[in-house]
C-alpha positions in Angstrom: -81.2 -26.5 -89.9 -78.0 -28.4 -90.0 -75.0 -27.8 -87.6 -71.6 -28.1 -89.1 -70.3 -28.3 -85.7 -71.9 -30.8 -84.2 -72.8 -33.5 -87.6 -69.6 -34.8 -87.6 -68.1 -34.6 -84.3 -68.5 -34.6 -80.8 -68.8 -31.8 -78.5 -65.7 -30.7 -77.0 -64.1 -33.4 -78.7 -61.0 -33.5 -81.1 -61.7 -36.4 -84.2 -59.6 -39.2 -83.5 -57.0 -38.2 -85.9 -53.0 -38.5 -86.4 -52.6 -35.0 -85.1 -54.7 -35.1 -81.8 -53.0 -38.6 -81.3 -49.4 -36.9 -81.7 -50.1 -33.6 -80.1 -49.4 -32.6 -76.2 -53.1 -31.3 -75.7 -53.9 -28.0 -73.6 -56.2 -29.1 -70.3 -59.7 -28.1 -71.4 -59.7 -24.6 -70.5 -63.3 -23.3 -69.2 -66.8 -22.5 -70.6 -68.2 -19.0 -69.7 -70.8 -18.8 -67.3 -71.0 -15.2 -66.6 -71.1 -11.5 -68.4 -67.5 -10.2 -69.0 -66.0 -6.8 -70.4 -63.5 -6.5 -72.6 -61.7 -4.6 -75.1 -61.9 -6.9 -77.7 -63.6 -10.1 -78.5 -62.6 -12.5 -80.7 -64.5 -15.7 -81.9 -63.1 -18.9 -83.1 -59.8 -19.9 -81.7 -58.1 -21.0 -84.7 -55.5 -19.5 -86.4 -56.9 -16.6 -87.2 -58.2 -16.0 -83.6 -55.4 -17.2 -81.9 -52.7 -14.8 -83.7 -55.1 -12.1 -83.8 -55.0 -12.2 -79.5 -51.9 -12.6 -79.6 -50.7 -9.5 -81.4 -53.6 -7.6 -79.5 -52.6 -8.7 -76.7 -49.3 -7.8 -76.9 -50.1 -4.4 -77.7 -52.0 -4.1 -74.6 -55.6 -4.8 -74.5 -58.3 -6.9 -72.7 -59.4 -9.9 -75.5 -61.1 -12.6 -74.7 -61.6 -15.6 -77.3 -64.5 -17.5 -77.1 -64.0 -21.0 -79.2 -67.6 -23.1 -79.1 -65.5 -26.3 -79.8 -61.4 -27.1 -78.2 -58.4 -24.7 -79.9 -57.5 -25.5 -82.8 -60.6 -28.0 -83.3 -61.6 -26.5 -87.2 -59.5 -27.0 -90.0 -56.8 -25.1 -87.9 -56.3 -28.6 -86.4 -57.1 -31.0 -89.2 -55.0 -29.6 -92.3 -52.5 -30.9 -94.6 -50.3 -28.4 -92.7 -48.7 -26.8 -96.1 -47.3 -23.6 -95.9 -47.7 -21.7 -99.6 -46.5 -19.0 -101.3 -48.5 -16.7 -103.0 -52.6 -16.7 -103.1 -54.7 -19.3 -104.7 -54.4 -17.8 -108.1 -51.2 -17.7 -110.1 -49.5 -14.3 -110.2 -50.5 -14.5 -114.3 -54.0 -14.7 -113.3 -53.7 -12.2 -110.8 -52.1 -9.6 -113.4 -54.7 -10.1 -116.0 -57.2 -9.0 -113.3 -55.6 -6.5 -111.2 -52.3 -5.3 -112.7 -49.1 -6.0 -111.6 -48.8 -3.2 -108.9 -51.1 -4.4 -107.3 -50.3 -7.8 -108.1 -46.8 -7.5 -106.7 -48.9 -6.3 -103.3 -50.8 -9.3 -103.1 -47.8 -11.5 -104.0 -45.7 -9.5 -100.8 -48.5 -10.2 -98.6 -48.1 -13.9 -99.0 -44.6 -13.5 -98.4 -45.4 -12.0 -95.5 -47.8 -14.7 -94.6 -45.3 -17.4 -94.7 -42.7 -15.2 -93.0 -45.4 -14.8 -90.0 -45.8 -18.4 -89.5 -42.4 -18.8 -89.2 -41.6 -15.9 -86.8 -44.6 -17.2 -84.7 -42.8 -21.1 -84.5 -39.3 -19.1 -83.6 -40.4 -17.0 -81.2 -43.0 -18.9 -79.0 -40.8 -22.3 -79.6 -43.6 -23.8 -80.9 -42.4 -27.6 -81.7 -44.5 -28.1 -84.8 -42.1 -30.1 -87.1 -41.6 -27.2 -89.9 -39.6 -28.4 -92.5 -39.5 -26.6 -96.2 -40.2 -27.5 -99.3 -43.3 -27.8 -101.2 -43.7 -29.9 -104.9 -46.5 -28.6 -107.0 -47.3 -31.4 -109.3 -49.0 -31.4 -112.8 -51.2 -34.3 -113.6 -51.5 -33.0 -117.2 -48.7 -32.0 -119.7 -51.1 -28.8 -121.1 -50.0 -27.0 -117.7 -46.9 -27.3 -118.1 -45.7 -24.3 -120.0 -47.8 -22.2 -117.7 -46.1 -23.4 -114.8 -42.9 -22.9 -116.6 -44.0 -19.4 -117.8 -45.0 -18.6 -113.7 -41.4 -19.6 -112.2 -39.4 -17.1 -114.9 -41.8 -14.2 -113.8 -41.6 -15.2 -110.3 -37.9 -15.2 -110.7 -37.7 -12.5 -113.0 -40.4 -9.7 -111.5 -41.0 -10.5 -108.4 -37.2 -11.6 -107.5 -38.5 -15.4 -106.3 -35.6 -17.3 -106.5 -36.5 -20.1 -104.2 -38.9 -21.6 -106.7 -38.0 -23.6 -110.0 -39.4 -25.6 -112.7 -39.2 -29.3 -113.0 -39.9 -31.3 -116.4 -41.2 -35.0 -116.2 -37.5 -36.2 -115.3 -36.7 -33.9 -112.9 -40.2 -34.7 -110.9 -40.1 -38.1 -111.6 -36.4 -38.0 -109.7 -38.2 -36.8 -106.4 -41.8 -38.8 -106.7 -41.7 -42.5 -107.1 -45.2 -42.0 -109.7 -45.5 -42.1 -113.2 -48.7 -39.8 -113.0 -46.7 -36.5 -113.1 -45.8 -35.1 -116.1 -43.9 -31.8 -114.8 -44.1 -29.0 -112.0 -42.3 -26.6 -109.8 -40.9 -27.0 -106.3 -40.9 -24.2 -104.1 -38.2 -24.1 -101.2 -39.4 -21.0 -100.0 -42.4 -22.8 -99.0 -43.2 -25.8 -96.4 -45.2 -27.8 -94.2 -45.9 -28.4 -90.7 -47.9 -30.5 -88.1 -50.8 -28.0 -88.0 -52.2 -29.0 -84.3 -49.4 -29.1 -82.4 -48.7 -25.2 -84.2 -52.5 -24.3 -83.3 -51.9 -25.6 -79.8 -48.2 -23.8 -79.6 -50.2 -21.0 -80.7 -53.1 -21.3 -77.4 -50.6 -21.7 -75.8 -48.7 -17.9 -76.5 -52.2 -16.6 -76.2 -52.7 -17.8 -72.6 -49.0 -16.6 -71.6 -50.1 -13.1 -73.3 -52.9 -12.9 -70.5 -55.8 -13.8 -73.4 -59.1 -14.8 -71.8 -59.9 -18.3 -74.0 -63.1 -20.2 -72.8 -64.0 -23.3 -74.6 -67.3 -25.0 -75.4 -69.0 -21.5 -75.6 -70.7 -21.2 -78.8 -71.5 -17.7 -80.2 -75.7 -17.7 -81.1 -76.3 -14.2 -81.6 -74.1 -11.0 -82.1 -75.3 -7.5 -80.7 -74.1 -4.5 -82.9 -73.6 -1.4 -81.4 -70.6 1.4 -80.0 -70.3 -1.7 -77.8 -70.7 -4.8 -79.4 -71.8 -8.2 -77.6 -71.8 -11.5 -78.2 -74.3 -13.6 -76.7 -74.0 -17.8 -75.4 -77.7 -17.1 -73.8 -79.9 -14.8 -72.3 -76.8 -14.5 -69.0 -73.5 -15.6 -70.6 -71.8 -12.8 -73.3 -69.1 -10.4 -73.8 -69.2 -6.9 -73.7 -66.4 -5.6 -76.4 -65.7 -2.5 -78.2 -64.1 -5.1 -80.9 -65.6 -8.2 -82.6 -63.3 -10.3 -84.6 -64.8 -12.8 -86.3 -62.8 -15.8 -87.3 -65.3 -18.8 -87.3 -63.9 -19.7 -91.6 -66.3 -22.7 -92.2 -68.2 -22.7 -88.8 -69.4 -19.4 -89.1 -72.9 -21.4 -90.2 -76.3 -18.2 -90.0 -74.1 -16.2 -87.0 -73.4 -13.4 -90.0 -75.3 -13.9 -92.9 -73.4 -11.4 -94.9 -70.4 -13.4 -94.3 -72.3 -17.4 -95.2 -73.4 -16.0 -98.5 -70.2 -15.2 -99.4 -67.5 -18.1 -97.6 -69.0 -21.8 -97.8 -68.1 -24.4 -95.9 -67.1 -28.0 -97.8 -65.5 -31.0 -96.7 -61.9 -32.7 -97.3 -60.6 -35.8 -95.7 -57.2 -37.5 -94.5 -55.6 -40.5 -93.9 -51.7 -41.7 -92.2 -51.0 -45.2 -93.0 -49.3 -47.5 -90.4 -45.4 -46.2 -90.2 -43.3 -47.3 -93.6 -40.0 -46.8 -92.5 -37.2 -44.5 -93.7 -36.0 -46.1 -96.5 -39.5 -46.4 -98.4 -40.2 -43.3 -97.6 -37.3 -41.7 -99.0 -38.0 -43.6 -102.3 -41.1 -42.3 -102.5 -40.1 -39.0 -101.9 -37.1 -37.5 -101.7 -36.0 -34.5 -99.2 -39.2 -34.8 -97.1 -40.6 -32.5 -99.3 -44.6 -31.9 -99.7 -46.8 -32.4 -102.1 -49.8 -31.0 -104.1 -51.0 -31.8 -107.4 -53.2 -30.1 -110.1 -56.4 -31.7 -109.6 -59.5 -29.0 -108.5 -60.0 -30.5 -105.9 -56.2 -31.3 -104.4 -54.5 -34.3 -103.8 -51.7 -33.2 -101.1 -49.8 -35.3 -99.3 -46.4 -35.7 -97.0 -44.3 -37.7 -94.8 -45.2 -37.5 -90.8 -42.1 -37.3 -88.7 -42.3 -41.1 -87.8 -42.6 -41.8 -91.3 -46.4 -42.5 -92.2 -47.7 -41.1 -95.8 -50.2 -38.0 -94.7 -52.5 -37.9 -97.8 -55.4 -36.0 -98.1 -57.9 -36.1 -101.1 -61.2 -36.9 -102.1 -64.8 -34.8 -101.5 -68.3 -35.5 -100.8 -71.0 -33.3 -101.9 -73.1 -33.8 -98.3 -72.7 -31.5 -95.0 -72.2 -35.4 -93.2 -68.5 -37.1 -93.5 -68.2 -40.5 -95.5 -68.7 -43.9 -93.2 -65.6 -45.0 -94.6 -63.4 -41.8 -94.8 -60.2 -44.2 -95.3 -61.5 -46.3 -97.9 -62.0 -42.9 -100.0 -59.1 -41.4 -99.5 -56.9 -44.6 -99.6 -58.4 -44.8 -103.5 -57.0 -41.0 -104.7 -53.7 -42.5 -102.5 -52.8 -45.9 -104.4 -54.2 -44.3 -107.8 -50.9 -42.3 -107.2 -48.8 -44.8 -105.5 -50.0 -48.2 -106.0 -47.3 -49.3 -103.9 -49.1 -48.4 -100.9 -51.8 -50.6 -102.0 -51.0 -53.4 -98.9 -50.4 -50.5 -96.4 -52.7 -50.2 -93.6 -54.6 -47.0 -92.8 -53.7 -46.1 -89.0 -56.1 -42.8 -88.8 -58.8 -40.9 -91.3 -60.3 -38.2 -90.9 -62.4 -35.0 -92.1 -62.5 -31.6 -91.6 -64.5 -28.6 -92.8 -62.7 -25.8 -94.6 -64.3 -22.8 -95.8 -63.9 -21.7 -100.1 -65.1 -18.6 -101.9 -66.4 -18.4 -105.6 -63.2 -17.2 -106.0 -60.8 -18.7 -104.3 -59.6 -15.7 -103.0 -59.3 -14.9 -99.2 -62.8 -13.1 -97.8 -61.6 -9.9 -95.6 -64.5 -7.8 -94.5 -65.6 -4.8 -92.0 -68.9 -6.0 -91.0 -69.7 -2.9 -88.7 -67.1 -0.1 -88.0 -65.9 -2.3 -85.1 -66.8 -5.9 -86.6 -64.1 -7.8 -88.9 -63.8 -10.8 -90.2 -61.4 -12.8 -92.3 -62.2 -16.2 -93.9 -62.6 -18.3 -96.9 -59.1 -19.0 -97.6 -59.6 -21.9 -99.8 -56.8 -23.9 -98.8 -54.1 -21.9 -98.6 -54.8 -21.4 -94.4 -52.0 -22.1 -92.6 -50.1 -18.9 -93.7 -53.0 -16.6 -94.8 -55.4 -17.7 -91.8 -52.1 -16.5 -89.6 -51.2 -13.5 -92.1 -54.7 -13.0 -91.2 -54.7 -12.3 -87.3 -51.9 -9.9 -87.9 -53.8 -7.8 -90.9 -57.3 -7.9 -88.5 -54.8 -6.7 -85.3 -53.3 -3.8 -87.4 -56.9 -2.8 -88.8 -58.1 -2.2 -85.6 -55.0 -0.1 -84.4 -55.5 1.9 -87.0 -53.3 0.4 -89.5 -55.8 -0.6 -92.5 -53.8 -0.8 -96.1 -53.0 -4.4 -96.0 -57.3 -5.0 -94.9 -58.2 -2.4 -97.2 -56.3 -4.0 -100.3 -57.7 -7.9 -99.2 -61.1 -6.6 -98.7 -61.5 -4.9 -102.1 -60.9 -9.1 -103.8 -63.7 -10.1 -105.5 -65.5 -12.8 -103.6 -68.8 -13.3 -105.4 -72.3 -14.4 -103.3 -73.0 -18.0 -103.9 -76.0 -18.8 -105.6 -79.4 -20.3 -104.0 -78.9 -18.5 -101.0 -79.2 -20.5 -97.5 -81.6 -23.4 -98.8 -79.7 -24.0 -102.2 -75.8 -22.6 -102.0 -74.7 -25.8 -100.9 -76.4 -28.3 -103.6 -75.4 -25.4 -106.2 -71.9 -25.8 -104.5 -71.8 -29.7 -105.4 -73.1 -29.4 -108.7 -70.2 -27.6 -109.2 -67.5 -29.5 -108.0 -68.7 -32.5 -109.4 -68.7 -31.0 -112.8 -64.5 -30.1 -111.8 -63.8 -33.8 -109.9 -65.5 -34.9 -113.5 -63.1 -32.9 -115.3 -59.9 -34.2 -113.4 -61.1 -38.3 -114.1 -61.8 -37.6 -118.0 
């Protein structure tokens, strides 16, 4: 059986990446070597664990988070740190399928979800580099009238007015490439330095009197009026709660959650620092950047001025040997004039999809609940997230009760044959966006 968390990195260890080199790290907090009681237990301290401790703790109760890695080691700590509106499907898509009451729902909740992130930078101080504005970029001039048609009923129905439409001159104004033909930019949205917010984030917990122990990986889950989750035979937690936010490291713990949320791969690199000026010709207004490809190219300026750019996939569970040389390719087929620019740091990290690219909110037992799957749009979801699983188990369910009900299809070929079904099909898509 592979392990996700362990064939790519070392234990206990952040990759060697931009963020963990940039980041004032938390002191590794401990492992636990004992049975503890507490009200609720959460697992995974990513965003969704960490807010979700937060909030509970705030209002009161025991929780303990047990992370079988560091904080924020997952794709909490690895992203391209974009902040986006919305959910993964345009609000057209989503009225064709749902309706637009509950359309407009959905679409508040990712308001909210961006609002969240933001209250939780302002009110902990959390010194993670926020800065707004996000450019959603069309590699092909057939998507353009849809993108056009999506900013006048954002800005007509649902009273957007932070987002507008940009034809080829417009875009090519504030991207230095000739591979855009159109696109939106959306100031309502932004991007941040997604570690040092995880870490800001560990850190509220910790001040909020949340139990977080490190290095203690979650192998079996109890289910009962008290729930426990078990290290070994002598180290577990007694709960009354089990929050579940593992996303693409949940691996066999919960097979009714593996069948549904897969894990795939994504990889970054920061070039060497470019300097202001060439920076600010490549892009103006430090704004962020994602394209129309299937699988994203996004991409961003670091605060010392080094070109984030993320891209590229691999249809393995193990990372490339040569994770810059792949990444570096998507980055100069964009800007060639990066071509001589050295690669300071690559990495990878594991992020967790659904068939449907739709968040996965479930109620595993009547005191289990999970959230996951949020197919790249995990920085405000993953943090809307720990607020919606907080508020379900106060008693506060319509936000859960309206995510749960999205369709989030099993993936085929069940344990052995999900993830070679899951290449096959995003080959067939990277195909698409070459030819």
């Amino acid at each position: 059986m592979i392990d996700i968390l362990t064939i790519n990195d070392e234990a206990g260890q952040y990759p060697k990446s931009y963020y963990s080199a940039t980041s004032k790290l938390l002191p590794k907090l401990p492992s636990l070597n004992e049975r503890i009681r507490c009200d609720i237990c959460i697992i995974g301290a990513g965003y969704t664990g960490l807010t979700s401790a937060i909030n509970l703790a705030e209002n009161g109760y025991d929780v303990v988070v047990l992370e079988a890695q560091r904080v924020g080691f997952g794709a909490s700590g690895r992203n391209g740190g974009q902040v986006s509106s919305g959910q993964r499907w345009p609000v057209n898509e989503l009225e064709k399928y749902f309706g637009l009451e509950r359309t407009k729902l959905l679409w508040e909740i990712g308001e909210s979800a961006k609002n969240e992130v933001r209250r939780k930078i302002e009110k902990y101080k959390i010194n993670c580099e926020y800065t707004s504005g996000i450019i959603h970029a069309s590699l092909k001039e057939k998507l353009l009238q849809s993108q056009r048609n999506e900013v006048d009923k954002l800005r007509e129905i649902y009273n957007y007015e932070k987002i507008e439409y940009l034809d080829r001159s417009k875009i090519m104004e504030l991207i230095a490439s000739k591979k855009y033909f159109g696109g939106t930019l959306d100031l309502g949205a932004g991007h941040l330095h997604p570690l040092k917010y995880a870490v800001g984030l560990a850190n509220a917990a910790v001040k909020s009197k949340v139990r977080i122990f490190e290095e203690s990986r979650v192998k079996k889950i109890i289910n009962g009026t008290v729930v426990e989750a078990k290290l070994d035979n002598e180290n577990s937690v007694l709960a009354d709660y089990l929050v579940l936010g593992c996303n693409g490291y949940i691996g066999d713990l919960v097979p009714e959650i593996s069948s549904q949320v897969m894990p795939i791969n994504n990889f970054i690199v920061a070039t060497e620092p470019l300097g202001r000026t060439v920076c600010e010709n490549l892009i103006k207004k430090n704004y962020a950047v994602a394209d129309s490809k299937f699988v994203v190219n996004y991409y961003r300026f670091s605060r010392d001025y080094r070109m984030i750019f993320g891209g590229g996939e691999n249809y393995r569970y193990r990372f490339p040997v040569d994770i810059s040389k792949k990444v570096k390719g998507a980055m100069v087929d964009i800007f060639p004039q990066l071509l001589e620019s050295k690669i300071d740091y690559s990495w990878g990290g594991t992020l967790a999809v659904t068939m449907s690219r739709l968040p996965h909110f479930k109620r595993i037992r009547s005191n289990v609940y999970s959230a996951s799957g949020y197919s790249g749009q995990g920085v405000a979801m993953a943090t809307m997230a720990g607020r919606i699983l907080s508020e379900v188990i106060q008693g506060e369910s319509q936000k859960f009760d309206l995510l749960s009900t999205l369709p989030t299809p099993t993936f085929p070929g069940g344990s052995c044959l999900r993830w070679p079904t899951m290449a096959l099909g995003m080959l067939w898509y990277s195909l698409k966006d070459k030819f």
